[in-house]
N, C-alpha and C positions, 0 to 999 in steps of 0.2 A: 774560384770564388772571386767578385769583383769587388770593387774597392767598396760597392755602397751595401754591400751581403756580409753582414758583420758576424764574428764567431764570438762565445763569451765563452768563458773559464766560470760561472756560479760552477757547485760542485754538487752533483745532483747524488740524490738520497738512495743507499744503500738497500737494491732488492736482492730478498733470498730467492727470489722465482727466475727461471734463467729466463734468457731475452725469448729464445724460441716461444715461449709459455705467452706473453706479450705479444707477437708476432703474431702467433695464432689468433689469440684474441682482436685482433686487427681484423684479419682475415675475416674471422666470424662476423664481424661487428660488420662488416663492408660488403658483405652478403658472399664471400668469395667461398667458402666453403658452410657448409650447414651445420646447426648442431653438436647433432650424430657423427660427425666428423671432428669439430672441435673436439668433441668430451672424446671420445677415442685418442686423438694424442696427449690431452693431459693426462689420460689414464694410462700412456707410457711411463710418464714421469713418476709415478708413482712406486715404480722399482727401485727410483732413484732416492726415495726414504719422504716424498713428499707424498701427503695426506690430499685424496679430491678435494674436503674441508679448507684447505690452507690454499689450494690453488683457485679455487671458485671464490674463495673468499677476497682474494688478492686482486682477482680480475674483474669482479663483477662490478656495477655501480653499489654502492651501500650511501641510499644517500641524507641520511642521519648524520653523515659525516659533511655536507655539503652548504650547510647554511652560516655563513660567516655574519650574515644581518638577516635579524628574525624580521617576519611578516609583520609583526607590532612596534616595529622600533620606531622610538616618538620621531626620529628624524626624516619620518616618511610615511606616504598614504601609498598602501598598493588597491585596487581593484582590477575587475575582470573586466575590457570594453569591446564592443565589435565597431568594426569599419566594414565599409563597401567595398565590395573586389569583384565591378563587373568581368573584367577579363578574365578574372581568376575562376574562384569556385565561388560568387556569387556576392560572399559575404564569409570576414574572417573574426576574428576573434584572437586576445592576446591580453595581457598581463603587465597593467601602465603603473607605473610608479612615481611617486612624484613626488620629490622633497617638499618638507611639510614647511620648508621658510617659502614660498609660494600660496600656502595657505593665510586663510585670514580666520581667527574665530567668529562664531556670530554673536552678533551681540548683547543674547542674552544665554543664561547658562544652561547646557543642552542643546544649545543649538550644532547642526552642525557643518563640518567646517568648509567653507567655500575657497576657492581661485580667486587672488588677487590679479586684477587684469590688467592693472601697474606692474608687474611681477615678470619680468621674462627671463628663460634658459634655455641653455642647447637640449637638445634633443640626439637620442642614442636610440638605436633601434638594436636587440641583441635576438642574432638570430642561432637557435638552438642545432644541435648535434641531427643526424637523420633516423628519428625515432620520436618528437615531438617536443612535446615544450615538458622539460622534466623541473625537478627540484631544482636540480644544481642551475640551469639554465633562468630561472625564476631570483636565484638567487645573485647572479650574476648581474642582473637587473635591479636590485637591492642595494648591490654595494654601487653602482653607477648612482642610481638616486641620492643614496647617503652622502656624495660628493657631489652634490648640487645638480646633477642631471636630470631632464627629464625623460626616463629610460621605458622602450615597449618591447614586450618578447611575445609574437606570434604564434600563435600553433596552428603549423603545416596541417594537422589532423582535424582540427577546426572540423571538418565536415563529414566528418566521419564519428563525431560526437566526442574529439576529442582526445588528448594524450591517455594514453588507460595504463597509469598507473603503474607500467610494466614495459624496460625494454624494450625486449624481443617484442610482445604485442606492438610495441611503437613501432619499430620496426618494418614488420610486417606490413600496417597500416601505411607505413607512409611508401614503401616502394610500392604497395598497389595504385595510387595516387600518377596524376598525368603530371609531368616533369615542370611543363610547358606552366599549367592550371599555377602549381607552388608558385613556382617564378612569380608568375603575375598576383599572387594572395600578397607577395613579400614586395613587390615594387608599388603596390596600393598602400602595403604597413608603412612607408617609409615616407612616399606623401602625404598620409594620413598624418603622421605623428610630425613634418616637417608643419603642416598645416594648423598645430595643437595653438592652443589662444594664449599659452606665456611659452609658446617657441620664441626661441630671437632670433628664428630665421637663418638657424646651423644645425645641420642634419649630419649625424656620425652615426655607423654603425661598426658594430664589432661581431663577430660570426666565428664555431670553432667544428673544426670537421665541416662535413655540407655546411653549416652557415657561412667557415671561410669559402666555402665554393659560393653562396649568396650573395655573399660582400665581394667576391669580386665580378659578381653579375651584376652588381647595382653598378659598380662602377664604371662598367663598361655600358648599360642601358638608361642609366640616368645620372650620365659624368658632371654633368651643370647642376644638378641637385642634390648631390653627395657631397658634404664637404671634405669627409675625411673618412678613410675605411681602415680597419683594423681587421683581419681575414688570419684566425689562427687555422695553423696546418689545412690552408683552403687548397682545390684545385683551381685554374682560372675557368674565366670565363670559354663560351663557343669561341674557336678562332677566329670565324667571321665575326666574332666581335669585339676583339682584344685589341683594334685599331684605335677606337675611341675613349679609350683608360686616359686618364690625365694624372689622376691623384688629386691628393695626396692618399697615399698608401704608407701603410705600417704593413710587414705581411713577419707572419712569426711562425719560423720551422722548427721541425725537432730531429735531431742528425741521427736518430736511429728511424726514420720515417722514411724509408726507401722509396715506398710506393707515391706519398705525394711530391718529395723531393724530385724525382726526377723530371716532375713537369715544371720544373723552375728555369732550366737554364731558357727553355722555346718563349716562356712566356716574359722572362728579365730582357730577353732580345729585343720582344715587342716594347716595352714599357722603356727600355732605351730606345728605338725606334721614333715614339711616340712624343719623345723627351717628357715624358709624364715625370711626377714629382713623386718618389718614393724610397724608400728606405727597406731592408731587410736584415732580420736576426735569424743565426741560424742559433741552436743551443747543443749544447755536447752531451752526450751519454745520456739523452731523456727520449722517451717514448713518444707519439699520436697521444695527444690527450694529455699531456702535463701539467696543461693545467684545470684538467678539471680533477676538483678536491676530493670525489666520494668514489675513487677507484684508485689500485694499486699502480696506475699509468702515472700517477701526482707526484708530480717530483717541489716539493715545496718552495726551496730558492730559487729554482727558475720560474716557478709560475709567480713569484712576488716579481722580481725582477721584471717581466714581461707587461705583467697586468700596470706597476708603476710607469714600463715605460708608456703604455697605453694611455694611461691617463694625463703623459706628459703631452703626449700627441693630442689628444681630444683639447688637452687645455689650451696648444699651441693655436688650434687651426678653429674652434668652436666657441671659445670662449672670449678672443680677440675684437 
């Protein structure tokens, strides 16, 4: 580990489900085994005095557990807005949020409420897991608003009518999808929302699973219009293109994540290389997914811990 790949000591939360059970889950989740293969080795575990109930319940999303700021909170306007994505699939679609001290009432009662165009904030673009724009992902863009951002969450499915409400079907949808096509729907989102009329002209995004793979495609494909990227448990970018990384980077690992970990040491090379500006955390004893809230992957003090440092970062580099 190098001197700027930092380890913490948070002390992550008590699972009854062994890691193997988590692992798997991984696996499934990342298309590496199917199903029908998943549920068969949990249905080992089951000898071992656990219930399928308690294992499906522990690994699945539940995401009732996932909204820390509701859709109506007065300290924010959400809507649904589409942008242009020639390159892309044409035309995307995504999930804008925007603190309501940006708003102005109208001037009479019922009216309603408009953009102050005296009014300007950074802008965060948060891009979702590889299965579409879910709850948790929605709401992750929520609590960015509720701290003065102006925050947008894409959906990769967009063109396909949409995240349907269901994992697996997300899933599904988005690995049918051309690789290339996403890329370009999410380098449209990022100018789009860089371009918003109370941007102040600071563009951050934050990304977990494929979106940490997104965040650091933006950075590598539009390193002069990225201010600052935050990339949890991302892979990087194509090699051919990991020359042009500059930073600033926040990138956040999880030490029982073998699979993305190990594309860290080729790519910390490049980014020394490159003398780009970055920083990394790795966390102890937590899962892929830590911090997202509506699955047994959550490990709570690290994901507070992580998300504050996050917001230390965006404050540093976006709101300056």
């Amino acid at each position: 580990m190098s001197p700027q790949h930092k380890s913490d000591s948070a002390t992550p939360a008590s699972h009854p489900i062994p890691q193997e059970a988590f692992d798997w889950y991984d696996e499934y989740a990342h298309g590496i085994i199917d199903r029908r293969e998943f549920m068969a080795r949990l249905a080992g575990l089951v000898a071992l005095g656990f219930t399928m109930t308690t294992l499906t319940g522990a690994l699945m999303p539940n995401y009732a557990l996932a909204e820390q700021v509701s859709f109506n909170d007065p300290s924010i306007q959400a809507s649904y807005v589409k942008f242009p994505s020639p390159e892309g699939y044409g035309e995307g679609r995504g999930y804008l949020v925007i603190p309501s001290s940006l708003l102005i009432p109208g001037k009479e009662a019922g009216d309603p409420k408009t953009l102050d165009p005296t009014k300007k904030a950074a802008v965060v673009l948060v891009v979702h897991e590889n299965r579409g724009l879910n709850p948790y992902i929605e709401d992750v863009a929520r609590r960015l608003a509720a701290k003065g951002y102006i925050a947008f969450a894409p959906d990769a499915l967009y063109s396909l009518g949409g995240y349907p409400g269901n994992d697996d079907a997300g899933r599904a949808m988005q690995s049918s999808l051309d690789r290339a096509k996403i890329e370009q729907d999410f380098i449209a989102a990022a100018r789009f929302l860089k371009a918003h009329p109370n941007s102040n002209g600071k563009l951050g995004a934050v990304g977990f699973c494929f979106g940490g793979y997104i965040v650091n495609m933006l950075a590598a494909t539009i390193p002069d219009e990225l201010n600052a990227g935050v990339p949890f448990y991302g892979t990087p970018a194509a090699t051919e293109l990991r020359s042009r990384v500059k930073g600033p980077l926040m990138l956040q690992f999880a030490a029982l994540d073998q699979r993305i970990n190990d594309t860290w040491a080729e790519y910390e090379n490049q980014l020394k290389a490159n003398k780009a500006e970055y920083i990394a955390y790795l966390y102890p004893n937590v899962n892929h997914g830590f911090h997202n809230d509506s699955t047994g992957r959550y490990d709570e003090p690290t994901a507070e811990l992580a998300w504050a440092r996050t917001l230390d970062f965006f404050g540093k580099y976006l709101q300056g």
